[in-house]
N, CA, C and O atoms as CSV, one atom per row, in Angstrom:
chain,resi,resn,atom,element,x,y,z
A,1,UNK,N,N,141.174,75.411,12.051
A,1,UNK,CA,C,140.110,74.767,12.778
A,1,UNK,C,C,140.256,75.094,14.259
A,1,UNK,O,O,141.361,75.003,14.793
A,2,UNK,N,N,139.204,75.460,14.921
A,2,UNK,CA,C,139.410,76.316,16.229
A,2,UNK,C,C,139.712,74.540,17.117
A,2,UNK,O,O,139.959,73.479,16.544
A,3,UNK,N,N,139.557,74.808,18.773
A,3,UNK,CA,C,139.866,73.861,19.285
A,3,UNK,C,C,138.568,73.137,19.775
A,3,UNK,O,O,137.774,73.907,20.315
A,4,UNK,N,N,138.284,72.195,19.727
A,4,UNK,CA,C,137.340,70.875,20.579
A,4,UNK,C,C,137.246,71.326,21.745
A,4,UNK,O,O,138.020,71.526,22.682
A,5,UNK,N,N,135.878,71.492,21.487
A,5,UNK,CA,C,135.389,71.701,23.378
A,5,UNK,C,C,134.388,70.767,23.613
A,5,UNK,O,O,133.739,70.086,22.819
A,6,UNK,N,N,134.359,70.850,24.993
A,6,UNK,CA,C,133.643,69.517,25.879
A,6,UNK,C,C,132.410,69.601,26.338
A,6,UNK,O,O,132.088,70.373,27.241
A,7,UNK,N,N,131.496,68.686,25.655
A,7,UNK,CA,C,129.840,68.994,25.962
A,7,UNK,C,C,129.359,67.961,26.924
A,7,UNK,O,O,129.935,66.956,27.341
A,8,UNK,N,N,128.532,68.293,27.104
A,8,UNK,CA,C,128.014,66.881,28.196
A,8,UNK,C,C,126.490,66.919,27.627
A,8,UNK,O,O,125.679,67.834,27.775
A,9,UNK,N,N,126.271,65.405,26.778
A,9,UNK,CA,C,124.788,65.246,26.061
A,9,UNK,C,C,124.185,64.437,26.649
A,9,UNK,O,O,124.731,63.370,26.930
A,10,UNK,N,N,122.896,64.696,27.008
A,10,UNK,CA,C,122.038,64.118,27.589
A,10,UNK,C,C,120.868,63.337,26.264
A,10,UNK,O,O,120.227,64.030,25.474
A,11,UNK,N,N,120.839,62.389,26.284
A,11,UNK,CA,C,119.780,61.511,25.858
A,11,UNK,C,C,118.463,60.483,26.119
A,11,UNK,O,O,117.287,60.822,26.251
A,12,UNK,N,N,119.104,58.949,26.155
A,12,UNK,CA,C,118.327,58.753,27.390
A,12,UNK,C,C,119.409,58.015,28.036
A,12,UNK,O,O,119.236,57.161,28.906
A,13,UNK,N,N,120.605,58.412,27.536
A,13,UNK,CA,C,121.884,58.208,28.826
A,13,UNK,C,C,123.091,59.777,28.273
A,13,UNK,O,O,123.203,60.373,27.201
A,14,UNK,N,N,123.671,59.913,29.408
A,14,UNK,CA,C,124.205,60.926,29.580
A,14,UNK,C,C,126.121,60.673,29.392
A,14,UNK,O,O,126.692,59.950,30.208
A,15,UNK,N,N,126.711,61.182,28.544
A,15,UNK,CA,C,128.513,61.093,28.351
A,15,UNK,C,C,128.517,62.435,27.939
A,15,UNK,O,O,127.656,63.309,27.835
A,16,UNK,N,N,130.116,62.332,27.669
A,16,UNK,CA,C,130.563,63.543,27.639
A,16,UNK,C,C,131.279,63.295,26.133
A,16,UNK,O,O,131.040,62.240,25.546
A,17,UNK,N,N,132.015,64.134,25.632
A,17,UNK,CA,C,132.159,64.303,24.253
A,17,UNK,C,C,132.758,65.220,23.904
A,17,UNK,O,O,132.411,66.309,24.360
A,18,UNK,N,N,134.244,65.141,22.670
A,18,UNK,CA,C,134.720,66.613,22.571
A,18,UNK,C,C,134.184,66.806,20.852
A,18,UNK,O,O,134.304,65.895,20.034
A,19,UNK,N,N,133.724,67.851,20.599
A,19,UNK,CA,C,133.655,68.659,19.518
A,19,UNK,C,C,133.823,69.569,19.653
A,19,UNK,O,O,134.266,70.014,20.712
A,20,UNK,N,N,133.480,70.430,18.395
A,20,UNK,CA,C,133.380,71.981,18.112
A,20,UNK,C,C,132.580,72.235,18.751
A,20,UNK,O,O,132.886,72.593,19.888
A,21,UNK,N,N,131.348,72.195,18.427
A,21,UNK,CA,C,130.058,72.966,18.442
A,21,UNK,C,C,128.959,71.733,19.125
A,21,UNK,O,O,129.028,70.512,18.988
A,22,UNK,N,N,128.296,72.272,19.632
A,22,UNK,CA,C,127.191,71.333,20.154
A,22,UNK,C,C,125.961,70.614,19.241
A,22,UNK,O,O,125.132,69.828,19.699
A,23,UNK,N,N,126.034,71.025,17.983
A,23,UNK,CA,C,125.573,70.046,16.468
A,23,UNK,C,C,126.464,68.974,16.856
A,23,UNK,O,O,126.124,67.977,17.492
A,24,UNK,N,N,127.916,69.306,16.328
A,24,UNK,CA,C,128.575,68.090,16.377
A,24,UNK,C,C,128.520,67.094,17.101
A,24,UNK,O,O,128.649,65.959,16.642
A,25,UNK,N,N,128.276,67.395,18.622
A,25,UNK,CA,C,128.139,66.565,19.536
A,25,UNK,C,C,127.037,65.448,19.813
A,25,UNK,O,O,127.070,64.354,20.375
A,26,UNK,N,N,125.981,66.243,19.135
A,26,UNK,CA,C,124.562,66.046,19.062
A,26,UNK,C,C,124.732,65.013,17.714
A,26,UNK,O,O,124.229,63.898,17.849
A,27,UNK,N,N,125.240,65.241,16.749
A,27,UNK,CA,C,125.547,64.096,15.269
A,27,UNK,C,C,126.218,63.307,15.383
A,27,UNK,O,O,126.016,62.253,14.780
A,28,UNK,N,N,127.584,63.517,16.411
A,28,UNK,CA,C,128.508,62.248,16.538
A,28,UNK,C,C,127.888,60.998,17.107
A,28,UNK,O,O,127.920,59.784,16.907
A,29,UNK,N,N,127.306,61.875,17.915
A,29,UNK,CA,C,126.478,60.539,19.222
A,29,UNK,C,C,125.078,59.930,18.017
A,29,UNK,O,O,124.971,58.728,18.262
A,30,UNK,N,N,124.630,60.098,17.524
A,30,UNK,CA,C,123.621,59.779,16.383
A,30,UNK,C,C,123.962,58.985,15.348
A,30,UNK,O,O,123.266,58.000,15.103
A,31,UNK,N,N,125.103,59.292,14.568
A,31,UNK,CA,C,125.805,58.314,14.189
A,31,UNK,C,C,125.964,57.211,14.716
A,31,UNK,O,O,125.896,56.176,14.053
A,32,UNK,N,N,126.158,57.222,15.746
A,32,UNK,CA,C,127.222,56.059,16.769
A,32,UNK,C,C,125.823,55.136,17.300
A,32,UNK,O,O,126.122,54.287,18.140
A,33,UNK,N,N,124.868,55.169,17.056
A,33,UNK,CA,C,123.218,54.753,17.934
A,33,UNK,C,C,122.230,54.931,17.249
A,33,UNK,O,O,121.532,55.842,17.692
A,34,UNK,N,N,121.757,54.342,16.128
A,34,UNK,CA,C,120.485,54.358,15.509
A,34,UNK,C,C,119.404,54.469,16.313
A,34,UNK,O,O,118.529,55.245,15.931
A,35,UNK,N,N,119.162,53.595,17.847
A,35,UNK,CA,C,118.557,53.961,18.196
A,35,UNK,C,C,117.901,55.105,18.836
A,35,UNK,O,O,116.699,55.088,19.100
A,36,UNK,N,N,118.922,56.424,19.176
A,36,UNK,CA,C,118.309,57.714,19.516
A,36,UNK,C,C,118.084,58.762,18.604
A,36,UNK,O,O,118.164,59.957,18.889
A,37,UNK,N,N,117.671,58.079,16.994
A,37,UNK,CA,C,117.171,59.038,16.282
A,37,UNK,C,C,115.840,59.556,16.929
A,37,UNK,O,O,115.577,60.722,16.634
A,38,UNK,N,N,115.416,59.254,17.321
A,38,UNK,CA,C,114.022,60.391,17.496
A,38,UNK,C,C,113.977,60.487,19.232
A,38,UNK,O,O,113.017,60.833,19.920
A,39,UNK,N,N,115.165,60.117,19.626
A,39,UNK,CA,C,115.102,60.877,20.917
A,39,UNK,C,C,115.372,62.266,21.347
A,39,UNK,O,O,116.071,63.078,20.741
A,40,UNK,N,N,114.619,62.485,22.675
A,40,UNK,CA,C,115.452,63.767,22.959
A,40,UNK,C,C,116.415,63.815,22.881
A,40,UNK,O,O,116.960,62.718,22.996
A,41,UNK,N,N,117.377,65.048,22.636
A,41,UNK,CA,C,118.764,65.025,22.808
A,41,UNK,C,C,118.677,66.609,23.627
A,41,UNK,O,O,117.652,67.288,23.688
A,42,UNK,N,N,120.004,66.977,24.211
A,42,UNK,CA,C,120.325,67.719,24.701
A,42,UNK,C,C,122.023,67.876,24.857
A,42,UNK,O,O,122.672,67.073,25.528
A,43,UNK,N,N,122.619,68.983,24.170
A,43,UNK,CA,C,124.179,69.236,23.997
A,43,UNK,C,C,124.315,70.520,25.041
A,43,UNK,O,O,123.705,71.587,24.975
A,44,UNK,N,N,125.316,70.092,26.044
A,44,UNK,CA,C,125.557,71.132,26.534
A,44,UNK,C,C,127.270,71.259,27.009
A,44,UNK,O,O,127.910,70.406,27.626
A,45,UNK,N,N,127.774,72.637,26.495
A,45,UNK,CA,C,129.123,72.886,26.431
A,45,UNK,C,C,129.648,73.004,27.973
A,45,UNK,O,O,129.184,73.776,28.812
A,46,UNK,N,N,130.662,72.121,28.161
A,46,UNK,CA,C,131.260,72.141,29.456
A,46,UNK,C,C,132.272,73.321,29.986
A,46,UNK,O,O,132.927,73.679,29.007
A,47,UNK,N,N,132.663,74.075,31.166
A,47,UNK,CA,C,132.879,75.063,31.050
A,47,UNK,C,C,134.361,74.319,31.113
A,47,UNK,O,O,134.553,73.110,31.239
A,48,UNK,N,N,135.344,75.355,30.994
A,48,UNK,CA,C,137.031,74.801,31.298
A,48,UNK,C,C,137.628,74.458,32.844
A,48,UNK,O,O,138.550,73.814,33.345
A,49,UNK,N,N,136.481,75.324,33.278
A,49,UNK,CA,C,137.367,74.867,34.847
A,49,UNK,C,C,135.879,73.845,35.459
A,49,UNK,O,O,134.660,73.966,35.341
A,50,UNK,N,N,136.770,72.878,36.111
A,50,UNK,CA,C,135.728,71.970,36.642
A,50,UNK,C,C,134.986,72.393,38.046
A,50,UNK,O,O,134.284,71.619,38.695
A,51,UNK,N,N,135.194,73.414,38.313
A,51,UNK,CA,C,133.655,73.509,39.397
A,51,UNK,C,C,132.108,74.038,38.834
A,51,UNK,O,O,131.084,74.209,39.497
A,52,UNK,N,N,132.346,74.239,37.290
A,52,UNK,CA,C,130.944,74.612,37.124
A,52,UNK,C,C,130.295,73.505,36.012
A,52,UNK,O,O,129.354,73.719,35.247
A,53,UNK,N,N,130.900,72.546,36.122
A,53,UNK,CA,C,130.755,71.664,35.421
A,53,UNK,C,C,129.104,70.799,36.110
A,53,UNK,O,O,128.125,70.720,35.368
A,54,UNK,N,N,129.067,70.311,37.371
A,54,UNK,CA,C,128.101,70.006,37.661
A,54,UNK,C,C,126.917,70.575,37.599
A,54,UNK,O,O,125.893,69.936,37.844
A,55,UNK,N,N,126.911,71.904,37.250
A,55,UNK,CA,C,125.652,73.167,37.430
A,55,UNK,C,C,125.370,72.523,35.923
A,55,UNK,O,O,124.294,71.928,35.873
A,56,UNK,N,N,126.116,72.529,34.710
A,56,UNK,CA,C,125.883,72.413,33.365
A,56,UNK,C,C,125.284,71.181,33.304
A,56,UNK,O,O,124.083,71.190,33.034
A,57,UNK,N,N,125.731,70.294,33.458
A,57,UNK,CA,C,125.119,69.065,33.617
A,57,UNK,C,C,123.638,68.506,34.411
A,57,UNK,O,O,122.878,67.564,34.187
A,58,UNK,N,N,123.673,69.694,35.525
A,58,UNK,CA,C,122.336,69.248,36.079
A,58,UNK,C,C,121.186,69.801,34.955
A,58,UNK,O,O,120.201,69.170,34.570
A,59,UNK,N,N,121.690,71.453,34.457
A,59,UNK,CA,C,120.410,72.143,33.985
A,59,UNK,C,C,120.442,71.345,32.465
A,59,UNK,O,O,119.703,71.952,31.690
A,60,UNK,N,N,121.074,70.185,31.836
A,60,UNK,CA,C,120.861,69.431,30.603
A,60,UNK,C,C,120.249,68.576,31.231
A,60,UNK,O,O,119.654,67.951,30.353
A,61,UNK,N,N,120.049,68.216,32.015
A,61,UNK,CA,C,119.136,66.756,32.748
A,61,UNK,C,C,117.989,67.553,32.901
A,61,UNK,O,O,117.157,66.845,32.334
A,62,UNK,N,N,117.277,68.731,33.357
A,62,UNK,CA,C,116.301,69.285,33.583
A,62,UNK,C,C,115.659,69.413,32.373
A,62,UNK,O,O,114.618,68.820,32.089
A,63,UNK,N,N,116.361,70.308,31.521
A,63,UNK,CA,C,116.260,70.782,29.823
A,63,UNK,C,C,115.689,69.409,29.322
A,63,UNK,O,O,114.594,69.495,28.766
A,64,UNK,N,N,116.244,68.149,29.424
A,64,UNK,CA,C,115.979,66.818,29.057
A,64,UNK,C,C,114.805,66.350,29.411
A,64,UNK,O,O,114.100,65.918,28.499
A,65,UNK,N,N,114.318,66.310,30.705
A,65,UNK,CA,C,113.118,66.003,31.217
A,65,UNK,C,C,112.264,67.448,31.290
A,65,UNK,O,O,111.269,67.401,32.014
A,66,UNK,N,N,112.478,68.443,30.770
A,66,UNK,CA,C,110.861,69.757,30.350
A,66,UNK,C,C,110.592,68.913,29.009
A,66,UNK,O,O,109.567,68.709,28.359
A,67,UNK,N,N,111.792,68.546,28.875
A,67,UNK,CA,C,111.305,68.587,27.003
A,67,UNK,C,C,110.602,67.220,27.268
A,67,UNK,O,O,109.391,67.228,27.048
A,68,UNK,N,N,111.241,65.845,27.774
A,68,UNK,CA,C,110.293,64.887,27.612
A,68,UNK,C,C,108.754,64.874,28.823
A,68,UNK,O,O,108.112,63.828,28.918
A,69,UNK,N,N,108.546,65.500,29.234
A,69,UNK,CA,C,107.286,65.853,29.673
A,69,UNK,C,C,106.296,66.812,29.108
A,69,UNK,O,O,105.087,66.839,29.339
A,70,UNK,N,N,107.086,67.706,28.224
A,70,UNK,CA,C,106.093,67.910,27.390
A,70,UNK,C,C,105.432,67.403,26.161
A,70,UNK,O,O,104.347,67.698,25.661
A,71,UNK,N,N,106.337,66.582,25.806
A,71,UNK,CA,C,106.005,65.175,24.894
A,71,UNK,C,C,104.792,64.393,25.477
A,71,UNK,O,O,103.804,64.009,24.851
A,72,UNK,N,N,105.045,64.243,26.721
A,72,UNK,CA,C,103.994,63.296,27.085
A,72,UNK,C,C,102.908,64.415,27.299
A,72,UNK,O,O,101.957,64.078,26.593
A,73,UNK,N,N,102.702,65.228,27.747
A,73,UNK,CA,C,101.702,65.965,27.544
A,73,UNK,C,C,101.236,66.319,26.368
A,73,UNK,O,O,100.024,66.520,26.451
A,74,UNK,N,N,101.735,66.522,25.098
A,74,UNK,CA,C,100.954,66.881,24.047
A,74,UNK,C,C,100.575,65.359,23.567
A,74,UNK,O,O,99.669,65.544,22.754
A,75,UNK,N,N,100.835,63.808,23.669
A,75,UNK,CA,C,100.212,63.191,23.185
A,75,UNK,C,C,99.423,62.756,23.914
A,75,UNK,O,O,98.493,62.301,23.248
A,76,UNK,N,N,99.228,62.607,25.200
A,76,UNK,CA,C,98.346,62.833,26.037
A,76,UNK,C,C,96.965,63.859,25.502
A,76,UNK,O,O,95.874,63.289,25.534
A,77,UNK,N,N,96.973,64.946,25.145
A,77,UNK,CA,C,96.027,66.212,24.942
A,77,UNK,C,C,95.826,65.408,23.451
A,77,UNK,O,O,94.700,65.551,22.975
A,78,UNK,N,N,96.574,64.757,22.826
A,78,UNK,CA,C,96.173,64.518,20.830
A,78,UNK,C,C,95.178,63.638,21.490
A,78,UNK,O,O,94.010,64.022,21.436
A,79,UNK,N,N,95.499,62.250,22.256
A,79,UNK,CA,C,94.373,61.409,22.955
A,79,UNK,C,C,93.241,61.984,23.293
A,79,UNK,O,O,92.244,61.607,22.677
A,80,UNK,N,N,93.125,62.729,24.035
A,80,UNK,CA,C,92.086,63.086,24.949
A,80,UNK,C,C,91.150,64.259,23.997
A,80,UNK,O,O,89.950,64.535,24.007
A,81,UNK,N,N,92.282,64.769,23.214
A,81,UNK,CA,C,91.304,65.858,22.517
A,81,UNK,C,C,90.603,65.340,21.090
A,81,UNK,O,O,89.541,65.807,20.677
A,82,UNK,N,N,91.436,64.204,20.339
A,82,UNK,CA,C,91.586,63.643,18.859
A,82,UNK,C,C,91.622,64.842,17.746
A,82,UNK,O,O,91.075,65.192,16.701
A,83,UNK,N,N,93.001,65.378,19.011
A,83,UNK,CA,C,93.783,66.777,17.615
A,83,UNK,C,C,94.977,65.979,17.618
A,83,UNK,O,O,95.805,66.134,18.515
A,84,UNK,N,N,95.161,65.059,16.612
A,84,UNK,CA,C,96.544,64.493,15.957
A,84,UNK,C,C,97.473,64.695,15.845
A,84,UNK,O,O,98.505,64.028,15.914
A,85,UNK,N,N,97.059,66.537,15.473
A,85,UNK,CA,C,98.106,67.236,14.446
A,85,UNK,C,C,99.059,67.614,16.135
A,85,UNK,O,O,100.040,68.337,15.958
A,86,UNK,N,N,98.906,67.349,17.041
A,86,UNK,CA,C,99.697,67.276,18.082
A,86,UNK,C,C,101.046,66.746,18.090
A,86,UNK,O,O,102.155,67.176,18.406
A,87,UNK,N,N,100.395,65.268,17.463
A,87,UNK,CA,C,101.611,64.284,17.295
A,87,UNK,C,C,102.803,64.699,16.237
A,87,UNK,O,O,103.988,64.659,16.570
A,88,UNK,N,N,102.308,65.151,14.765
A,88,UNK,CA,C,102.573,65.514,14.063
A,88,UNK,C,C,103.305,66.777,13.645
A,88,UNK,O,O,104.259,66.959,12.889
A,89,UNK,N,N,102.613,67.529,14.322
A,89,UNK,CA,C,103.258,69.236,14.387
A,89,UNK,C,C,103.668,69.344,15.880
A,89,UNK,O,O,104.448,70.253,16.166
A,90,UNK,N,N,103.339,68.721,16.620
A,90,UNK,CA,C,104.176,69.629,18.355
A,90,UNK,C,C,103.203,70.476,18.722
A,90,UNK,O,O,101.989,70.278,18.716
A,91,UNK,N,N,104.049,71.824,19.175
A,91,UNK,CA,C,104.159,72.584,19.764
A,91,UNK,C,C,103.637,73.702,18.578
A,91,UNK,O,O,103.091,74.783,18.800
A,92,UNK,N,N,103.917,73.205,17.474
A,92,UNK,CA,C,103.516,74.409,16.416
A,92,UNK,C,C,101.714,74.508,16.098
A,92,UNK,O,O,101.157,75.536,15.712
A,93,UNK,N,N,101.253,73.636,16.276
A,93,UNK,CA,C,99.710,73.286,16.464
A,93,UNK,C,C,98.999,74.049,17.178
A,93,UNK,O,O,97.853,74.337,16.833
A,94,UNK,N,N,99.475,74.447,18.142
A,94,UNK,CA,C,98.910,75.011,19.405
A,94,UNK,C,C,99.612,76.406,18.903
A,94,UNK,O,O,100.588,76.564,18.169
A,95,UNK,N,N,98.435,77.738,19.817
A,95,UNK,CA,C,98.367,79.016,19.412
A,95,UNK,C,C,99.524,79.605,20.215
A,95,UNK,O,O,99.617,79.282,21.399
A,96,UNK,N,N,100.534,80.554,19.604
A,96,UNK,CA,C,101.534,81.415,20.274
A,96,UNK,C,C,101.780,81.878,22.045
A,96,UNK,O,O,102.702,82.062,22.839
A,97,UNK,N,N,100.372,81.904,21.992
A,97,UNK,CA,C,100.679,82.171,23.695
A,97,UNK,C,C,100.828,80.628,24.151
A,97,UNK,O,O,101.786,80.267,24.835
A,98,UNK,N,N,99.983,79.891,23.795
A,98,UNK,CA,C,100.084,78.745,24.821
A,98,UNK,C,C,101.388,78.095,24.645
A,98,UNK,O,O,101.751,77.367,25.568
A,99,UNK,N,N,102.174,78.228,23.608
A,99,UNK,CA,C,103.569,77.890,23.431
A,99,UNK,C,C,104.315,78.421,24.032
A,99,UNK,O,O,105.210,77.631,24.332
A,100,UNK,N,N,104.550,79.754,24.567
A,100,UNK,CA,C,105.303,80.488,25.414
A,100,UNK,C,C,104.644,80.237,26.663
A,100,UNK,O,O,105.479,80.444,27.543
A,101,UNK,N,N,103.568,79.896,27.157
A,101,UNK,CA,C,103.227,79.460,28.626
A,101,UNK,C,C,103.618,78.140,28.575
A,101,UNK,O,O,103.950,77.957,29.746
A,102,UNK,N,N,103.795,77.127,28.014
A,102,UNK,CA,C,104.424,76.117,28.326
A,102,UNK,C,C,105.551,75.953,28.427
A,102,UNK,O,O,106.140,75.072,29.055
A,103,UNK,N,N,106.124,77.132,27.565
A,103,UNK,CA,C,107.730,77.139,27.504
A,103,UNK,C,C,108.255,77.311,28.732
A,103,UNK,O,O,109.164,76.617,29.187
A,104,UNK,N,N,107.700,78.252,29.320
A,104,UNK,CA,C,107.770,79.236,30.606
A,104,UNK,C,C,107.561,77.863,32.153
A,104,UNK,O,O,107.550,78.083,33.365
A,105,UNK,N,N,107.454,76.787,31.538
A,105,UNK,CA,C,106.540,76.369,32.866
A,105,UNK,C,C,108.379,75.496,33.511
A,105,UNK,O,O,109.386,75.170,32.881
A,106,UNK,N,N,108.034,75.424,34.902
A,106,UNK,CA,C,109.079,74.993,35.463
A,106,UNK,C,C,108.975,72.826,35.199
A,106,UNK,O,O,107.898,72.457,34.730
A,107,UNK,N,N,109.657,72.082,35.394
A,107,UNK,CA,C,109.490,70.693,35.358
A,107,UNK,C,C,108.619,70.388,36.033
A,107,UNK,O,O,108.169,69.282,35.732
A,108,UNK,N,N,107.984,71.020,37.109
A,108,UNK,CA,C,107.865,70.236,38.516
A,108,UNK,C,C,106.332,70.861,38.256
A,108,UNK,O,O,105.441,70.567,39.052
A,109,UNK,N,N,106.021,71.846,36.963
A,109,UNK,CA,C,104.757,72.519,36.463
A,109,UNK,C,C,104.474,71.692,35.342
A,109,UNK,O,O,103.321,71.609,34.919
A,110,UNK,N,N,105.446,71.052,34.803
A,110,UNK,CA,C,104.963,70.353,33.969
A,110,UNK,C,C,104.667,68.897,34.145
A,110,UNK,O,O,103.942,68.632,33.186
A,111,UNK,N,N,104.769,68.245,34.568
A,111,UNK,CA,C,104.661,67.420,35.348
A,111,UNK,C,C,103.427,66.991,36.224
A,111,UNK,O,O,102.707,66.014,36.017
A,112,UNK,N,N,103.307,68.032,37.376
A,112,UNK,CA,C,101.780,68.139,37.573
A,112,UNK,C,C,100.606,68.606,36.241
A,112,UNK,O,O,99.463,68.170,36.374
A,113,UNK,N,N,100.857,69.317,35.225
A,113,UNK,CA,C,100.299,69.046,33.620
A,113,UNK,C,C,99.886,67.893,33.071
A,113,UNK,O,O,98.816,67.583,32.549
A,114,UNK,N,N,100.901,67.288,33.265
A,114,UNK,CA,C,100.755,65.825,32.184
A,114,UNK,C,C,99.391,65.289,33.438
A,114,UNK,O,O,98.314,64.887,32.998
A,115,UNK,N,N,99.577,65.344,34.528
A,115,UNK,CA,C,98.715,64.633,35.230
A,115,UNK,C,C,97.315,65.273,34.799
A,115,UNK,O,O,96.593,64.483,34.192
A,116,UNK,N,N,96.815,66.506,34.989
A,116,UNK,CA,C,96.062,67.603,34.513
A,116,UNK,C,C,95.539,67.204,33.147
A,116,UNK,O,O,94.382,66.809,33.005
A,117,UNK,N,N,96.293,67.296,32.265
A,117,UNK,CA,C,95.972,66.854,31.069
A,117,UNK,C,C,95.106,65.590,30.428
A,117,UNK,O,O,94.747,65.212,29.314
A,118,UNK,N,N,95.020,65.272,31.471
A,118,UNK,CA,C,94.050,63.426,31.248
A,118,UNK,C,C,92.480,64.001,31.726
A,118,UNK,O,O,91.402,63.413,31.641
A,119,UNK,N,N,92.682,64.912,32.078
A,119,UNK,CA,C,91.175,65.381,32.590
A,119,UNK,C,C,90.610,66.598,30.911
A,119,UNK,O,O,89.491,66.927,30.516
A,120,UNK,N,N,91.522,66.806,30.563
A,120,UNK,CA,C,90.928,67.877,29.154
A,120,UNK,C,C,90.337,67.052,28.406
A,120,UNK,O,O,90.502,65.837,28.516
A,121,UNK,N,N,89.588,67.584,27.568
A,121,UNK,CA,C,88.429,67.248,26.346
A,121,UNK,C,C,89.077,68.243,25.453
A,121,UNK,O,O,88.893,67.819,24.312
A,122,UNK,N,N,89.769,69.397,25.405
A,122,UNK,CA,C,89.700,70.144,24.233
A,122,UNK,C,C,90.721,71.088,24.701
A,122,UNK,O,O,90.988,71.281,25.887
A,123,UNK,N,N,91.523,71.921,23.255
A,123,UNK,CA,C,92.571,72.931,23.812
A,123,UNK,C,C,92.078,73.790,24.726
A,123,UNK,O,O,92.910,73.949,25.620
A,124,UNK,N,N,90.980,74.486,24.920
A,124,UNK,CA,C,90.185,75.397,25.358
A,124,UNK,C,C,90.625,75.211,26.826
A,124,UNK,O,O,91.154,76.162,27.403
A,125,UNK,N,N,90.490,74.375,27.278
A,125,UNK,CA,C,90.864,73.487,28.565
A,125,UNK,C,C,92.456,73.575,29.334
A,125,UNK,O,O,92.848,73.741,30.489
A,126,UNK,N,N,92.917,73.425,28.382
A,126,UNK,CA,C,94.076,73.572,28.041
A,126,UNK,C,C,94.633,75.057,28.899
A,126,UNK,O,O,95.226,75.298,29.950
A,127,UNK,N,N,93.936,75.996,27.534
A,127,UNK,CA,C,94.231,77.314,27.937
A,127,UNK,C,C,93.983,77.856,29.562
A,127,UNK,O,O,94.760,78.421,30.332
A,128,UNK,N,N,92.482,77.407,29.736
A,128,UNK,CA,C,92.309,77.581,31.008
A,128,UNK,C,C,93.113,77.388,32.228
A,128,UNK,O,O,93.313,78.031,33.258
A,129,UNK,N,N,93.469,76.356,31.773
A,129,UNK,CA,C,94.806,75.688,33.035
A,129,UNK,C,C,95.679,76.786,32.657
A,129,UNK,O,O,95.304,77.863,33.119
A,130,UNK,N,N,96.646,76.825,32.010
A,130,UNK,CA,C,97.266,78.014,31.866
A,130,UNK,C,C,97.107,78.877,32.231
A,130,UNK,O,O,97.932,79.202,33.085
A,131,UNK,N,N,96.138,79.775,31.962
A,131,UNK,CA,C,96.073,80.912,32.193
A,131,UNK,C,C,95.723,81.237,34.132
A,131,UNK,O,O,95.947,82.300,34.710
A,132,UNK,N,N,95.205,80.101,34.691
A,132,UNK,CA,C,95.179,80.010,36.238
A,132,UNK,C,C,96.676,79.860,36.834
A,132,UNK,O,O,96.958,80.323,37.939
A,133,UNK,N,N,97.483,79.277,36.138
A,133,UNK,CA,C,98.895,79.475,36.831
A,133,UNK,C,C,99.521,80.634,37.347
A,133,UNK,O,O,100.641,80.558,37.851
């Protein structure tokens, strides 16, 4: 069995944790908290020497908040558009490009989105914004 390494998981609170692999880290903490089954999660492996430890930790807090802002943006767009299958399917609902332009978008792009997004009627809308970025 190789050795335990040190992740730092972000949820909707942030510890640190030794496992293998960043599953593990991500299941131990799940186990341990019924309540963050359907939260974001985010596992990220800590490096061995502690000066790059804070860099890892900031970009899992970022990673943490793209992902929960785009949450609020797609149920936001299921509202506004009454495409459901938003809620239901994600990100898979929506057509290939617009998944990689959202992927692509920085926090601080997504964010001004979610605000954006209360003004759409339809994906079409959607795209448009996109494609003006």
């Amino acid at each position: 069995m190789s050795e335990p390494k040190r992740y730092w998981v972000v949820i909707h609170y942030e510890t640190e944790i030794e496992a293998e692999t960043e599953w593990e880290a991500c299941h131990d903490i799940c186990l341990g908290n019924t309540i963050v089954e359907n939260a974001t999660m985010i596992a990220k492996a800590l490096p061995t020497e502690e000066s790059g430890g804070k860099k890892v930790i900031e970009e899992a807090r970022i990673e943490t908040r793209k992902k929960e802002a785009l949450s609020i943006v797609l149920r936001q767009l299921a509202y506004k558009t009454g495409n459901y299958s938003l809620l239901l399917d994600g990100l898979s609902s929506l057509t290939s490009q617009m998944r990689s332009q959202l992927h692509h978008l920085s926090l601080e792009q997504l964010e001004t989105l979610s605000l954006e997004a209360l003004k759409f009627s339809t994906l079409d809308q959607l795209q448009s914004y996109l494609d003006n970025l």
